[in-house]
C-alpha positions as CSV (number, residue, x, y, z in Angstrom):
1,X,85.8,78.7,134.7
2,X,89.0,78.9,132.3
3,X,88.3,75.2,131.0
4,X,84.7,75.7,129.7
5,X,86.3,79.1,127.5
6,X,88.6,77.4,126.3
7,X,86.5,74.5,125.0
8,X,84.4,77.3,123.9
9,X,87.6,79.1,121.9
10,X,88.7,75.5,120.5
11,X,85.4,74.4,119.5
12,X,85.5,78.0,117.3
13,X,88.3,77.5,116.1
14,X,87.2,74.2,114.8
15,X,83.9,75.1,113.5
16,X,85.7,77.9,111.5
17,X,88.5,75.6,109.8
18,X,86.0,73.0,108.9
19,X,83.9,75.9,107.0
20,X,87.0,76.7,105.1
21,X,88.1,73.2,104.7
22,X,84.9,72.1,103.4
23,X,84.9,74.7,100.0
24,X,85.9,72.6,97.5
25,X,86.3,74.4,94.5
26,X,87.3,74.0,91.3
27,X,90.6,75.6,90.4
28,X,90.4,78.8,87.9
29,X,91.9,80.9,86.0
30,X,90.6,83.9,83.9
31,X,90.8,87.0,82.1
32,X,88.9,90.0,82.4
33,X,85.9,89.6,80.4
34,X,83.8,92.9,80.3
35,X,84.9,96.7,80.7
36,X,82.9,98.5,83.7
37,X,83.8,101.6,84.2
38,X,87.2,103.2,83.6
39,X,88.6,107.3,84.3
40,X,90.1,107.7,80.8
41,X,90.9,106.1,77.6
42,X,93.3,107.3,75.1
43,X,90.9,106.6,72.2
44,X,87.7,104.5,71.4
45,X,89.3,101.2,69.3
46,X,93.1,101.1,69.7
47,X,94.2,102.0,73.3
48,X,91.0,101.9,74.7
49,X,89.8,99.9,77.7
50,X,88.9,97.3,76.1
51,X,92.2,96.3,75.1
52,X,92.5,94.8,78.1
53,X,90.0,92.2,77.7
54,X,90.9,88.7,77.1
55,X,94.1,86.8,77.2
56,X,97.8,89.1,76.7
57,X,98.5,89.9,72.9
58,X,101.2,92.8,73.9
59,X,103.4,90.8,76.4
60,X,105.7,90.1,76.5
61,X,106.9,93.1,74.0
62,X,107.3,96.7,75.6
63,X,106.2,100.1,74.4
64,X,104.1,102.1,73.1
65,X,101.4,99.8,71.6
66,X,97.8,100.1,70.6
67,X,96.9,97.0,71.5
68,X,97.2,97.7,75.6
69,X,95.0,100.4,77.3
70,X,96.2,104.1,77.7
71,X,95.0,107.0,79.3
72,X,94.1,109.9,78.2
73,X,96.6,112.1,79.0
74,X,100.3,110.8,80.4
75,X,100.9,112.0,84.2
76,X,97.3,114.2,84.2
77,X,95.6,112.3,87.2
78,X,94.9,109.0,88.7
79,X,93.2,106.4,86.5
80,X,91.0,103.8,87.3
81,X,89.8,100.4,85.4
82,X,86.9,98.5,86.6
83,X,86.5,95.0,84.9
84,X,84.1,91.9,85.8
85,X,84.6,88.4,85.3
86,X,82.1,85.6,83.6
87,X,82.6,83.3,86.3
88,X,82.4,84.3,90.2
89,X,85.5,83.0,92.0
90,X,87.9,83.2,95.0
91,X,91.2,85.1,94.3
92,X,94.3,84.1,95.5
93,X,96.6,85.5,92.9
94,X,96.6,89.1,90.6
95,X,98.2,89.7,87.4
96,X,98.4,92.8,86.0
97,X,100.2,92.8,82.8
98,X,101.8,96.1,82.3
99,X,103.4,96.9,78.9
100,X,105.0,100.3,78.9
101,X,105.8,102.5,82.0
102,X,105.6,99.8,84.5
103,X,105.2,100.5,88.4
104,X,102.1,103.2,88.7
105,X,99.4,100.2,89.8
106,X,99.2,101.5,93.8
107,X,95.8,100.2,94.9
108,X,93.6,97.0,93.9
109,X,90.3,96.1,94.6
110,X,88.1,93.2,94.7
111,X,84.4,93.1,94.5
112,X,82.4,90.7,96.4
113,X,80.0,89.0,94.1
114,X,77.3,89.0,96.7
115,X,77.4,91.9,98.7
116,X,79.0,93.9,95.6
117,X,80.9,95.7,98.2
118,X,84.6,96.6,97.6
119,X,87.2,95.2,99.1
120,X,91.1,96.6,98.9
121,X,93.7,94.0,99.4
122,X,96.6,96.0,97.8
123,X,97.8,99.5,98.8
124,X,101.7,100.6,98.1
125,X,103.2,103.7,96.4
126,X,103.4,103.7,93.0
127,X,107.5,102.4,92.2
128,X,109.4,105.0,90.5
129,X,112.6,103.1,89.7
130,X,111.2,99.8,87.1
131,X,113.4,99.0,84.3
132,X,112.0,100.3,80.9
133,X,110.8,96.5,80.1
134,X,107.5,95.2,80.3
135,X,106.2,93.0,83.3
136,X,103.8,90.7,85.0
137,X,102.4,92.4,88.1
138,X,101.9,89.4,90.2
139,X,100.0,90.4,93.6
140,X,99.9,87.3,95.9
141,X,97.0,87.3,99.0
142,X,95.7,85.2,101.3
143,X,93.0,83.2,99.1
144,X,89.5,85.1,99.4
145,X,86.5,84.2,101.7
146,X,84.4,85.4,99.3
147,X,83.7,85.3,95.4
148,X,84.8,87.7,92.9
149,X,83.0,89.3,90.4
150,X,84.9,92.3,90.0
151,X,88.6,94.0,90.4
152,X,89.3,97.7,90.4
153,X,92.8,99.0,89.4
154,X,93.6,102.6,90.5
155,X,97.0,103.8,89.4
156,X,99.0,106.9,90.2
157,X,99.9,108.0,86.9
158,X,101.1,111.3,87.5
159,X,104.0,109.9,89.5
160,X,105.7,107.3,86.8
161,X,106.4,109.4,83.8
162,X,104.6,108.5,80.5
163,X,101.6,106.5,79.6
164,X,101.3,103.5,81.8
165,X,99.8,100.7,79.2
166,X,97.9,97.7,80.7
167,X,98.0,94.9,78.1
168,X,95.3,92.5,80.2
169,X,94.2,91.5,83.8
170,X,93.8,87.3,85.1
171,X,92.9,86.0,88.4
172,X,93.3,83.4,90.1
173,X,91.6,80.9,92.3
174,X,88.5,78.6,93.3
175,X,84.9,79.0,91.5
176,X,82.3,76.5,92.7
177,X,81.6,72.9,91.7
């Protein structure tokens, strides 16, 4: 009786790795490359959302610039920034690249490209205690099972004092052949 379940296990086991093994994607990298939906902006053209679009042009330099997105308000509520991708892909590795008030990223999101539902992969408090000095938020997960279309970025801004500027947003991964 125990040597048929275990066949049974092992021959899972197999069929599942194979699956895996047999994705053979091409390795990408990429910006965000459209604005969905975001809780504030500080104004429509400089510090708005769509600063973030598109390859760093604040970073490595730290402060108050008006080429990274801002909030509204400093410290008045969470914020949130929801922003798709041209190409569908598996995500392995997150980089947030935060320009002035670094630390208030606490949650992160992926979107599954076919089911469209959300997935979070990254939940911490906000950190308190960064140096004043820009930085690349690297978030490193087990690669995705599924591909990526979207990436939502909730921050806790009332807990890190100041406007917390993101300058822009890359993934990184497997898209299909």
């Amino acid at each position: 009786m125990r040597k048929p379940l275990l066949l049974l296990f092992v021959s899972l086991l197999l069929c599942t790795c194979s699956e895996v093994d047999e994705f053979n994607g091409i390795a990408i990298r990429q910006y965000a490359d459209v604005i969905l939906n975001y809780s504030s902006q500080y104004a429509s053209g400089n510090y708005s959302a769509n600063q973030i679009l598109g390859k760093e042009n604040v970073y490595p330099d730290y402060g108050d610039k008006i080429k990274a997105w801002a909030s509204d308000e400093p410290d008045n509520q969470r914020e949130y920034l929801i922003i798709g991708f041209d190409t569908v892909q598996t995500v392995k590795i997150i980089e947030i690249f935060e320009t002035y008030n670094p630390g208030a990223v606490d949650s992160v999101s992926l979107r599954n490209a076919d089911t469209q539902k959300w997935n979070r992969i990254y939940s911490k408090p906000a950190v308190t205690t960064l140096p004043a000095e820009s930085r690349i938020f690297s978030i490193y997960i087990d690669e995705t099972t599924f591909l990526v279309d979207a990436i939502r970025i909730s921050l806790n801004s009332p807990e890190v004092a100041g406007w917390n500027e993101i300058d822009a947003v890359a993934i990184t991964g497997q898209r299909k052949q």
